[in-house]
N, C-alpha and C positions, 0 to 999 in steps of 0.2 A: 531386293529379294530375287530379283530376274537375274540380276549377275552372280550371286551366290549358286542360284541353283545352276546358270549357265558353267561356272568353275569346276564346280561338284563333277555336272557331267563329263566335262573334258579330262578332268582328273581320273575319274572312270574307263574315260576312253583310252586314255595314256596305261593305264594299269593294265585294263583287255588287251589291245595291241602287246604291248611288253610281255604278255602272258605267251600270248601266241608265240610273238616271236621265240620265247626261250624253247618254248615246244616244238616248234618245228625246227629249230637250231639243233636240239639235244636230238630228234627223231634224225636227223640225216647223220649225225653225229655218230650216235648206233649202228645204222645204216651202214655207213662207210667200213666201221670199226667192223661188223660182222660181213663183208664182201671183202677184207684185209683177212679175218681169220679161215673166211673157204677157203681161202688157198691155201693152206697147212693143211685146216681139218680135213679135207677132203685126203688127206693118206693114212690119216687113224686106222689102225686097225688094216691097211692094206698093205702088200707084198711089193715092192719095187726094187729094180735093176738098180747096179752101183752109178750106171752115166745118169738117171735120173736124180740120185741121189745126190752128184756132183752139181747135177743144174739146181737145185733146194738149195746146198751150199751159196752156190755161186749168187744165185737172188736174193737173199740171205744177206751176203757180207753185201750185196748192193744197197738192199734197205737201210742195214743199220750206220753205212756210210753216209746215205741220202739224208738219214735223220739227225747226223750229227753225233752219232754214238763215242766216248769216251775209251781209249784203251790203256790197257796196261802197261806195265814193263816186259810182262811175256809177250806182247804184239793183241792181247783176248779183248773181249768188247768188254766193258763195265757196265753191268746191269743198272738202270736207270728208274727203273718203278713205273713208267711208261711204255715206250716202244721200243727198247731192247728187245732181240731176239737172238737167242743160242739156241744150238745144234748140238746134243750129244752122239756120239754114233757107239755102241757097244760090239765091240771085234770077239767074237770067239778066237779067230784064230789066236792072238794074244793076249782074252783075257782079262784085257784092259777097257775102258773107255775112253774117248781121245775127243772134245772141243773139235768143232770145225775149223776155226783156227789157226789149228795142227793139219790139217789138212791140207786147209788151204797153203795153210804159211811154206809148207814142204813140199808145194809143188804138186799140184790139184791134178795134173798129168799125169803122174805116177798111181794116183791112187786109182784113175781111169782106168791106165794098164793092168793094174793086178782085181781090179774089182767090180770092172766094166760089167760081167755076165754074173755077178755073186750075187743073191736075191737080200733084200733087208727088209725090215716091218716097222711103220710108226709105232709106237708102243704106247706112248705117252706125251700129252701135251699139256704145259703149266698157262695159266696166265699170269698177267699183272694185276691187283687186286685194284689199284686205282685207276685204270682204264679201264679195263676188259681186254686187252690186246694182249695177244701171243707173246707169252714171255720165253716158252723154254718146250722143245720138241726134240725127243729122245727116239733114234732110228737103231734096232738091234740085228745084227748082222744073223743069217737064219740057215746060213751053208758055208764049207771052204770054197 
């Protein structure tokens, strides 16, 4: 009877530990994922210079290299349903919206030179539904 109830408890104990630990696995889990998405969210809704907008870029294509992100035959990342992240940027001057990408792929320098002082605004940010993590941040150009 002493060994049964001795199993029981340990069995008990193994299930509370294991409990714990998922809980504090998934709470840093969160944790990390939401101190990864400050760093975008924080320009929702705010006005920034094009050399700002170059360094987003630029940490950006670092991330989704650092994670192993998949591209295409146009050179574009392939969204992944986890930790992809794209950059749309909407140009009045032409109109158009253009992938960072395009940006970067054409020589990120250029874009410096003509858009260094031109103000932009986050506008909008998507996530991934099975992480939580920043999937897709859309920056619209708000001057010539």
């Amino acid at each position: 009877m002493k060994k049964t109830l001795l199993l029981i408890c340990i069995a008990l104990l193994i299930i509370l530990f294991s409990t714990f630990r998922l809980l504090i696995t998934k709470n840093t889990t969160n944790k990390l994922i939401k101190e990864e998405n400050s760093e975008y969210e924080y320009y929702l809704d705010k006005t920034i210079y094009g050399t700002e907008l170059t360094t987003i870029i630029n940490k950006t294509i670092n991330k989704n290299e650092n994670n192993g992100i998949q591209k295409d035959e146009k050179n574009y990342y392939i969204e992944n349903d986890e930790n992809s992240i794209k950059i749309e940027i909407k140009m009045i001057t032409t109109d158009k919206t253009y992938p960072m990408e395009e940006i970067y792929n054409n020589d990120i320098t250029k874009f410096v030179q003509n858009f260094n002082l031109i103000k932009f605004k986050c506008t909008s940010i998507e996530y991934h539904e099975k992480t939580g993590k920043i999937k897709k941040i859309v920056f619209e150009q708000m001057e010539y």
